[in-house]
N, C-alpha and C positions, 0 to 999 in steps of 0.2 A: 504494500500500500504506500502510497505519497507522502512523503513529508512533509507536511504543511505547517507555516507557521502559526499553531495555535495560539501563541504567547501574545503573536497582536492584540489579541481582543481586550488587551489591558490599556491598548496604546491609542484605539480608534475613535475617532469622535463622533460617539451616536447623539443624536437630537435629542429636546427634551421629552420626547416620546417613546427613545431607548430603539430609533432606528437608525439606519446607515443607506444611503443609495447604491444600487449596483449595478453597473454595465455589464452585460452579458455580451459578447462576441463569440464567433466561431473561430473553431481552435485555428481551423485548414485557411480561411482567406479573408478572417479579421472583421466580417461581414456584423456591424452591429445586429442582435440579434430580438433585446428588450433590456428594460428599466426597470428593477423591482427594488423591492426595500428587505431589508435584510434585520434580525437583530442578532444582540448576542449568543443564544442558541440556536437559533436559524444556522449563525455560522460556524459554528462548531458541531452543529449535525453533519453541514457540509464537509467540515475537514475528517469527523470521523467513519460517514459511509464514502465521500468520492462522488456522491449525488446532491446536487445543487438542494438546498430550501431557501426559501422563502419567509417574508414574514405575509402574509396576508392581511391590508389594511380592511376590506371591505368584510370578512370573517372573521377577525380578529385572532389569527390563531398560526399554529406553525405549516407553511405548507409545501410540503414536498412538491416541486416540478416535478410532471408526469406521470405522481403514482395512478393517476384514475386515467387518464389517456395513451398513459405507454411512453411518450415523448419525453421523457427521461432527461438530464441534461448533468454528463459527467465531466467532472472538473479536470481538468487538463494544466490551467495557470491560473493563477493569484496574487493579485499585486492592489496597493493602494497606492491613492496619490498622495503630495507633499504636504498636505493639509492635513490626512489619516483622516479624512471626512467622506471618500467616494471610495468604493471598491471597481475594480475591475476584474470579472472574471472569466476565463477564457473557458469555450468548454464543446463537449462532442454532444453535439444535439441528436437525440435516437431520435429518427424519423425526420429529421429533416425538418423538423414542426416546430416552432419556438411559440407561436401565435395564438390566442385561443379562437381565431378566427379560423384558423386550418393554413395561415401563410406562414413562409418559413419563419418571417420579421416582423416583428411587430412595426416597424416604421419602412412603411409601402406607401402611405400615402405621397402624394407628389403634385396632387390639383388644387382645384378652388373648394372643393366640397368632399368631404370623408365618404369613403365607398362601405363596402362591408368586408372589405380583406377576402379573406379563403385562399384558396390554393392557386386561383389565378390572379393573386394581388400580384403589383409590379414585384420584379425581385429584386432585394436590396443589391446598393453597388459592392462590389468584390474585388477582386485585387484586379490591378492595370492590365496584365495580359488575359485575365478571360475575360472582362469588359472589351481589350479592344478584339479578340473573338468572335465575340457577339458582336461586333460591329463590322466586322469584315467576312460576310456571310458566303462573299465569293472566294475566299482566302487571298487575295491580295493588297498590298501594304502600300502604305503613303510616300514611300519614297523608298532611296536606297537601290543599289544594283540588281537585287537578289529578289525577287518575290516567292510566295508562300508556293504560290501553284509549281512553280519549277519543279518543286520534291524537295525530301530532304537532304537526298546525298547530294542531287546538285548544290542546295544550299551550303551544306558543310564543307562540298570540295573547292564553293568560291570562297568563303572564308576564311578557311583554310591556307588557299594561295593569296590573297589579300593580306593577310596578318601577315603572311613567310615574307611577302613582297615591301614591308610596313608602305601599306595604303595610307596616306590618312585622314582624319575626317569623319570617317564611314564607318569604324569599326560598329559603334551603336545600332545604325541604320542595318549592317550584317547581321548583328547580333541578334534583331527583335524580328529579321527576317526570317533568322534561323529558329528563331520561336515561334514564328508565326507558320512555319512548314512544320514543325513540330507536332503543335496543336492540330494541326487539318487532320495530321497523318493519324495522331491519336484519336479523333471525333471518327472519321472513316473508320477504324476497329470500335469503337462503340466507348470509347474511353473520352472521360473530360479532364481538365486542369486541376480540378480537385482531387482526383485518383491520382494524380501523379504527388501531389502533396501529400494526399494522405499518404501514400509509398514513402516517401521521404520521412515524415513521420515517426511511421511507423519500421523501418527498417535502420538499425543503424551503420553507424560505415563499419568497414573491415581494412 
């Protein structure tokens, strides 16, 4: 099990209501995920099962994320900020559900007027390269010598001869090119940018 530091909770500044705020983000692409309030057994529930609570203002009481929906949300990282008045905490959301609307994020909204979330709310922003992904539908890039469609070993073997050659300039423009043939090549096998994080993750080096 994780070592968390439990000895904070001496050190953190809850309100005169004996709560704390809490950032929830996902572990793999930093994706905010919700806003809850925490207290001091909330969080020491959390550091001794590995699964998030909550404090419940509307119920008043301790509330386990997930126990009744499944969506679970296991702690991954732990940090506060410079104040010890905000928590951050990083975590694997089962199911992909943070929302009690059925969206992954609680913060989808983006218009004039509040929708009802679900599963087809906007999806929160995620890291730069599978945002720009998702924006280059036909795998090709904004600039630079190399595009996505060429393939990847094309990509790597211009690269490749560019750095041998010190090109310069370009090296960036290669580089996000070579991610950008990356990604295509992974989406075509059924894989996204998140599988490759989580692989990272979860795999250490040797």
């Amino acid at each position: 099990m994780e070592r968390w530091p439990r000895a904070c909770v001496d050190h953190l500044r809850f309100n005169a209501d004996g709560l704390i705020p809490a950032i929830t983000q996902d572990w793999l692409d930093g994706a905010v995920l919700m806003l809850a309030w925490m207290t001091r057994p909330s969080l020491l529930a959390t550091f001794e099962t590995g699964q998030v609570h909550y404090w419940s203002r509307s119920r008043q009481q301790l509330w386990h994320k997930g126990a009744t929906s499944g969506h679970i949300q296991l702690l991954r990282g732990f940090r506060y900020d410079c104040d010890a008045d905000v928590l951050l905490l990083s975590v694997q959301q089962v199911g992909d559900v943070a929302c009690h609307t059925g969206a992954r994020s609680c913060f989808f909204e983006d218009g004039d007027t509040p929708t009802g979330g679900g599963p087809q709310a906007l999806p929160p922003p995620v890291d730069a390269l599978s945002a720009r992904a998702r924006l280059r539908p036909d795998g090709r890039t904004s600039g630079g010598a190399i595009t996505a469609a060429a393939g990847l070993d094309a990509a790597c073997q211009q690269l490749t001869e560019d750095w041998h050659q010190g090109v310069d300039g370009e090296d960036l423009d290669h580089a996000l090119a070579l991610l950008d043939a990356l990604q295509q090549g992974l989406a075509a096998r059924g894989f996204s940018w998140r599988d490759v994080l989580k692989k990272a993750k979860q795999s250490p080096l040797r």
